[in-house]
NUBA-434630 format. One line per field, with one value per atom (N, C-alpha, C): x, y, z; residue number from 1; atom name; residue in one letter; chain. Coordinates in steps of 0.001 Angstrom, whole numbers, plus 524288, in hexadecimal, padded with zeros to 5 digits. Layout:
# NUBA-434630
east = [X_...]
north = [Y_...]
up = [Z_...]
num = [NUM_...]
atomo = [CA_...]
residuo = [A_...]
cadena = [A_...]
# end
This chain:
# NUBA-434630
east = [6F87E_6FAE4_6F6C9_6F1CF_6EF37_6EBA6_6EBD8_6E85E_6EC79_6F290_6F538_6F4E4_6F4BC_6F2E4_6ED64_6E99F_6E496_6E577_6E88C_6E81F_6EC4F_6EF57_6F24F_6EDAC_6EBFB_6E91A_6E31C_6E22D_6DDE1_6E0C1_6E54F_6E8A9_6E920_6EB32_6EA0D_6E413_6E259_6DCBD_6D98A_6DBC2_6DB01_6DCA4_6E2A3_6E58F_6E2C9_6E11A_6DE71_6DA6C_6D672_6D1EA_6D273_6D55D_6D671_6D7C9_6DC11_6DE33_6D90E_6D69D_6D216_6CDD1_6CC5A_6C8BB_6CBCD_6D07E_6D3BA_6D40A_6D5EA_6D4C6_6D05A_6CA9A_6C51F_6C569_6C57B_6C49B_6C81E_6CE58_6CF11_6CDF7_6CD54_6C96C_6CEEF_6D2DE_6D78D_6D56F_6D476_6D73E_6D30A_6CE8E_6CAC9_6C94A_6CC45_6CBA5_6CEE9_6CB05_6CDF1_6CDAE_6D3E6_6D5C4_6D8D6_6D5FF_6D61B_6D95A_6D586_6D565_6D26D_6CC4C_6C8B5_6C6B5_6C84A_6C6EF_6C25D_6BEBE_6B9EB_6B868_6B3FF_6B16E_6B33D_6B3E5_6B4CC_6B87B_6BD7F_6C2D7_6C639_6C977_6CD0D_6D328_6D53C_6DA60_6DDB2_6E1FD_6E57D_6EA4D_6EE9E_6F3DF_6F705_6F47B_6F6C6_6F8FD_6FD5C_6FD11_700FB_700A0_703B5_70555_709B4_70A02_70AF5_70804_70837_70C00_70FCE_716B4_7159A_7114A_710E5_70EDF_70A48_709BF_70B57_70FE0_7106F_70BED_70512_702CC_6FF98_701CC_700A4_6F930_6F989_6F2A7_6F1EB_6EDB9_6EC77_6E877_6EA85_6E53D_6E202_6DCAA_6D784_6D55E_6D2AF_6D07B_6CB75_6C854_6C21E_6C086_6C092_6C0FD_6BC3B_6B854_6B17D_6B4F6_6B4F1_6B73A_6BAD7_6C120_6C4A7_6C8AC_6C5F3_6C79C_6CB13_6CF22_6D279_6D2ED_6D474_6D469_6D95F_6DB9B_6E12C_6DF30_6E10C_6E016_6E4CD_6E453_6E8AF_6EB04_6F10F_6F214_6F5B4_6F4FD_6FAAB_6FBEE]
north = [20BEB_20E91_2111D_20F09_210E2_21515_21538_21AD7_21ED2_2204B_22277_22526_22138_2242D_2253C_2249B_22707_22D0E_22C55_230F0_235B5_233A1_2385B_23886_23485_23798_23A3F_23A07_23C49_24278_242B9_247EF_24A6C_24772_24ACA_24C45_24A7E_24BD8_250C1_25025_254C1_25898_25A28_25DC6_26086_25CB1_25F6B_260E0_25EB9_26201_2650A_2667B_26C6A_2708B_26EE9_2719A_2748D_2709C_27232_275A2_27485_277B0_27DEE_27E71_28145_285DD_283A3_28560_287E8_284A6_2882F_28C4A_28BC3_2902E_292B5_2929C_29804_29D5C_2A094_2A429_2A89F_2A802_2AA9A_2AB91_2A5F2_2A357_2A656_2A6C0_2A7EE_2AE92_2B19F_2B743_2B943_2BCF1_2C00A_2C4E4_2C5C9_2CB10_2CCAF_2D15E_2D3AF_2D927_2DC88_2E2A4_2E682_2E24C_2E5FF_2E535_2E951_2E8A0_2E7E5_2E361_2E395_2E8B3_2EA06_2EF5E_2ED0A_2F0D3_2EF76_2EECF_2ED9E_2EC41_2F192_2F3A7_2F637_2F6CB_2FA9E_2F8DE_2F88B_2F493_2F5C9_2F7C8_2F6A6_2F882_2F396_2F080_2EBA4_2EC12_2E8E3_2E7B2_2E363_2DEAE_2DA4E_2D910_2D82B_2D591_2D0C8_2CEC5_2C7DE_2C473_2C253_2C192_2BD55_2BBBB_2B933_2BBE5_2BFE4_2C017_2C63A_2C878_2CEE9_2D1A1_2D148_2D499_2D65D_2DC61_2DF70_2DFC5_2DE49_2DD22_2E09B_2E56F_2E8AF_2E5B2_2E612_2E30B_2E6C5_2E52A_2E6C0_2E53E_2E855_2E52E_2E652_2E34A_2E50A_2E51E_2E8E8_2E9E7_2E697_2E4A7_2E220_2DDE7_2DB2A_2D4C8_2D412_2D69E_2D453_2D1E4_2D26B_2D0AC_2D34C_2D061_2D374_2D319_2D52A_2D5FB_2D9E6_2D555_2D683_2D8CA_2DE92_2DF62_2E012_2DDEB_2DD42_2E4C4_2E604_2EB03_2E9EB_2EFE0_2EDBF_2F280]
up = [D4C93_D482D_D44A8_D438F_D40C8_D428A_D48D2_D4A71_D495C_D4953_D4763_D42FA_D400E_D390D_D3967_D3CCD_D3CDD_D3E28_D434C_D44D1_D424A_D3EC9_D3B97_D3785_D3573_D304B_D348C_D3896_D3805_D3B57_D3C97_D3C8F_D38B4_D344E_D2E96_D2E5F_D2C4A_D2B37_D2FBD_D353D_D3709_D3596_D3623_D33D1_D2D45_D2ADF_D240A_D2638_D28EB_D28FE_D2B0D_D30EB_D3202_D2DB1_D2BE3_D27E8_D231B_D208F_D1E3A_D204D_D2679_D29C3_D2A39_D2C4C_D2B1C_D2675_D2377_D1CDB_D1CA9_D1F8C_D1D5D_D2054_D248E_D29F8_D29F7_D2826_D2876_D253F_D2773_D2558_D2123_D22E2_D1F85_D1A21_D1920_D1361_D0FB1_D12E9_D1092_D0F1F_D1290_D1230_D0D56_D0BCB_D057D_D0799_D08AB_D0BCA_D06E3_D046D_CFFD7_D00A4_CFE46_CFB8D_CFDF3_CFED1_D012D_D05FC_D0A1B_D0F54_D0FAC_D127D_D14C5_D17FA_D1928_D1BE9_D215E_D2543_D2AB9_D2ACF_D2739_D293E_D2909_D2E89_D2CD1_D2E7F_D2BB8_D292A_D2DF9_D2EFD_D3336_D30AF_D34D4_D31F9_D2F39_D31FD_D2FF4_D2900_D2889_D2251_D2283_D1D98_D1F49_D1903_D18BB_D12F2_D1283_D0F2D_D0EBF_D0CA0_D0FF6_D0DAB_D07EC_D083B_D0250_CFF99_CFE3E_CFA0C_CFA41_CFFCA_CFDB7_CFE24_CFFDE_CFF9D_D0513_D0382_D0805_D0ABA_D0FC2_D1132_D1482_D163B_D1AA7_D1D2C_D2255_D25E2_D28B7_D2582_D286C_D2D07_D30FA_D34F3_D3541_D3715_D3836_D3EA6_D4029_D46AF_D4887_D45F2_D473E_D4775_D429B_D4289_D43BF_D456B_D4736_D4062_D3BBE_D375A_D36CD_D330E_D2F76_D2893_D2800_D20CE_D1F71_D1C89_D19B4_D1512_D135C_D0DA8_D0B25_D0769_D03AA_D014B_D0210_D0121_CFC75_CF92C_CF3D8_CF45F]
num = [1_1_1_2_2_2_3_3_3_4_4_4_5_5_5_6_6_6_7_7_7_8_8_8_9_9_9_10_10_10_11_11_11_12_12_12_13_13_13_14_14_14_15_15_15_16_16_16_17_17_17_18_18_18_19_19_19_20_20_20_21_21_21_22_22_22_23_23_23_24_24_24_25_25_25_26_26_26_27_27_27_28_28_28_29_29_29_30_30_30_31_31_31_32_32_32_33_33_33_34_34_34_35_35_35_36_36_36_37_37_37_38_38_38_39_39_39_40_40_40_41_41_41_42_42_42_43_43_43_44_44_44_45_45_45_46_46_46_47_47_47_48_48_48_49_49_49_50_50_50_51_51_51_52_52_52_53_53_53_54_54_54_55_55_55_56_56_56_57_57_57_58_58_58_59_59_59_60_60_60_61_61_61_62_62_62_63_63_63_64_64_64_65_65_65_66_66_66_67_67_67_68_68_68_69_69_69_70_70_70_71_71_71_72_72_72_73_73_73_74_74_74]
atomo = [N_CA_C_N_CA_C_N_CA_C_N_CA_C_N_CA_C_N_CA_C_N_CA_C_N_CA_C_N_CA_C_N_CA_C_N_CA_C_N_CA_C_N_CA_C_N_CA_C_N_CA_C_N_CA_C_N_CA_C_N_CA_C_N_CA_C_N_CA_C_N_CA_C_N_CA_C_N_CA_C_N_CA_C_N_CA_C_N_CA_C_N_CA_C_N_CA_C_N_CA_C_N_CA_C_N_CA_C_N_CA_C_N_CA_C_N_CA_C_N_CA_C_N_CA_C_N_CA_C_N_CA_C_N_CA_C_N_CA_C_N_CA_C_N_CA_C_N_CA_C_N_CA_C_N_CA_C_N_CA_C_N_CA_C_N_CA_C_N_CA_C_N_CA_C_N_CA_C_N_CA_C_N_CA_C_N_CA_C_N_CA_C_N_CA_C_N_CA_C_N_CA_C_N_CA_C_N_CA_C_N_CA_C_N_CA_C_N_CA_C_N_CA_C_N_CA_C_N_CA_C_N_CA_C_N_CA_C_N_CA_C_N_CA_C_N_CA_C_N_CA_C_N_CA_C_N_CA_C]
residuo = [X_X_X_X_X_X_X_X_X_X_X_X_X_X_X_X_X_X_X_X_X_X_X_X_X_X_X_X_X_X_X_X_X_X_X_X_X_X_X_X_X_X_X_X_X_X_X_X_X_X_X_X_X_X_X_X_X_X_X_X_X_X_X_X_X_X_X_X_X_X_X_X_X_X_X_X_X_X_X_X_X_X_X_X_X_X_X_X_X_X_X_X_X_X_X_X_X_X_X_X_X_X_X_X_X_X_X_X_X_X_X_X_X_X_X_X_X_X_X_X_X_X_X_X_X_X_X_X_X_X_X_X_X_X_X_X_X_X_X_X_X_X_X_X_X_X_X_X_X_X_X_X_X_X_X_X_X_X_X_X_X_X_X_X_X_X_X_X_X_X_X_X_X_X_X_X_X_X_X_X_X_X_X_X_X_X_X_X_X_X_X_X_X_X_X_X_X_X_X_X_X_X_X_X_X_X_X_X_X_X_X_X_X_X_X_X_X_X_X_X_X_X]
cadena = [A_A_A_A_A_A_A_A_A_A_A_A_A_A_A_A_A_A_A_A_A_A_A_A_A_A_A_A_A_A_A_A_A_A_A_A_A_A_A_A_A_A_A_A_A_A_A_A_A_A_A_A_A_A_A_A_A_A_A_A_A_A_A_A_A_A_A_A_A_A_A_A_A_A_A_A_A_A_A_A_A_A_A_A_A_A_A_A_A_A_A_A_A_A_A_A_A_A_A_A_A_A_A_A_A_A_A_A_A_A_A_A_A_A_A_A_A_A_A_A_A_A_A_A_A_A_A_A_A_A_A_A_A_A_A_A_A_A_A_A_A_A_A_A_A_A_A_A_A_A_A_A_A_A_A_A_A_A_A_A_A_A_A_A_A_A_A_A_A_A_A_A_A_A_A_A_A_A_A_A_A_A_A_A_A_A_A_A_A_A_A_A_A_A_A_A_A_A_A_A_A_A_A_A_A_A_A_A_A_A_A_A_A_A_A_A_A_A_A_A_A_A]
# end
């Protein structure tokens, strides 16, 4: 019975630290997709509006890196 409750709490404790490793590495959270296009990116046809906050984004591409960059449109 007691390797049982070992092995759920050391299931929890996996599950948070993924979660936290997660959190750092994804690279999303961290991009400030603004106003001003970086050099090298250009414009597609793309355009997407964001059902929460309503605001319209044009997507950039950079043909070298494979990147993209949402710029914010009003």
């Amino acid at each position: 019975m007691i390797y049982i409750i070992y092995y759920i709490v050391f299931q929890i404790l996996l599950f948070i630290i993924l979660l936290i490793i997660s959190k750092i590495k994804d690279k999303r959270l961290h991009q400030d997709h603004g106003e001003i296009v970086p050099p090298g990116f250009e414009p597609t046809n793309e355009v997407t509006i964001d059902p929460v906050s309503h605001e319209k984004r044009r997507v950039y591409f950079n043909p070298k890196t494979g990147d993209r960059y949402y710029k914010v449109e009003k």
